[in-house]
N, C-alpha and C positions, 0 to 999 in steps of 0.2 A: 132634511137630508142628514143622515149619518156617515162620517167615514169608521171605519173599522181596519184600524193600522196594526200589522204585526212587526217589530224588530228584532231581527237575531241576526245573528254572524256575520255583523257590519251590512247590515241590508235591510229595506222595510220592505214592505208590499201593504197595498190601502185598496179599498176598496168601498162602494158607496149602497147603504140601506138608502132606495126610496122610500119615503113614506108616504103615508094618505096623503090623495091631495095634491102630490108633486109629482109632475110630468117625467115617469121615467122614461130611457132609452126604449125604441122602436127601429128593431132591425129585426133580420129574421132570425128565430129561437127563444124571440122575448116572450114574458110571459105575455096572459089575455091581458087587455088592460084593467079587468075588471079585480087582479090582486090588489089587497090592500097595501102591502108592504113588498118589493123587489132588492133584490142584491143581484151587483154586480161587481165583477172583478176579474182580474188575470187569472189564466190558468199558464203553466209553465212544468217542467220537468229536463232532467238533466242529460243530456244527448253525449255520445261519445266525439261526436265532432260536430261544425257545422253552430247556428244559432248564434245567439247572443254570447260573448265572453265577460261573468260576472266572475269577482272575485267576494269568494264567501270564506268565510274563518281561515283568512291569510291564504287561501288560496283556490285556482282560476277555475271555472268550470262553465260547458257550456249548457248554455242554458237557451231549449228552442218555448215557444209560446203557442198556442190554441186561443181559439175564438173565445170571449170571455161566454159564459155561459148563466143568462141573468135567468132569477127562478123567483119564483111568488110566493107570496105566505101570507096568510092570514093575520097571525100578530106580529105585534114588532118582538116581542121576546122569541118566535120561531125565527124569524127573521136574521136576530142577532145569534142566536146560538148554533145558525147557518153561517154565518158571516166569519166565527170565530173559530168553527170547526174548519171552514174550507182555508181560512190562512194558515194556521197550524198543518192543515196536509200540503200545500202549496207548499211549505218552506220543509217538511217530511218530504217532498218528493225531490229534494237538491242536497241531500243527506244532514237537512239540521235534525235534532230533536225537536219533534212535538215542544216539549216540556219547556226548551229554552228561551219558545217564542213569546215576547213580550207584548201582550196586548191592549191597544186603547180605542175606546170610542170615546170620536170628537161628535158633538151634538151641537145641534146648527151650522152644519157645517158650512152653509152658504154663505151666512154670516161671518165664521169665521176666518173664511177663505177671502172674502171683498174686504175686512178691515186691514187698513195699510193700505192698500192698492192706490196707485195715483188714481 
């Protein structure tokens, strides 16, 4: 499992590459199980009232959510260059720049989400 974190304007949004192998989500819109590679993650956009109240680059805006929309790919580099393009438009659609969003993939991420844990 991959996370694929974007930060900007005091905010992240993550999101997880399944990979081979690893039991992705099964709800309706997922891909067939037969992709090798799944991303999932929030979708979101900026509403004149109503939604969620985020505060982004010093100040407040609302922000409503959509069903996250998980999609299949063949490799992990289609995969990733999914993952990286849809957080950059995610945080485009709440007025950051594209450009400012800062991006990481954490790799194993199972691993690295269980170490610490009581």
């Amino acid at each position: 499992m991959l996370l694929v974190r974007g930060k900007a304007g005091g905010t992240e949004l993550t999101g997880t590459v399944f990979e081979r192998g690893e039991r992705a989500p099964s709800f309706t819109g997922a891909p067939e199980d037969d992709a090798a590679y799944v991303w999932v993650c929030d979708e979101f956009y900026e509403v004149e009232s109503g939604g969620s109240i985020q505060e982004i680059d010093g100040r407040e805006i609302h922000v409503a959510f959509e069903s996250p929309m998980p999609r299949g790919f063949d490799t992990r580099d289609q995969a990733l260059a999914a993952a990286r393009e849809h957080v950059r438009t995610q945080f485009s659609r709440i007025g950051v720049d594209a450009d400012d969003v800062e991006l990481e993939v954490v790799e194993n991420a199972e691993i690295a989400t269980d170490e610490g844990a009581p």
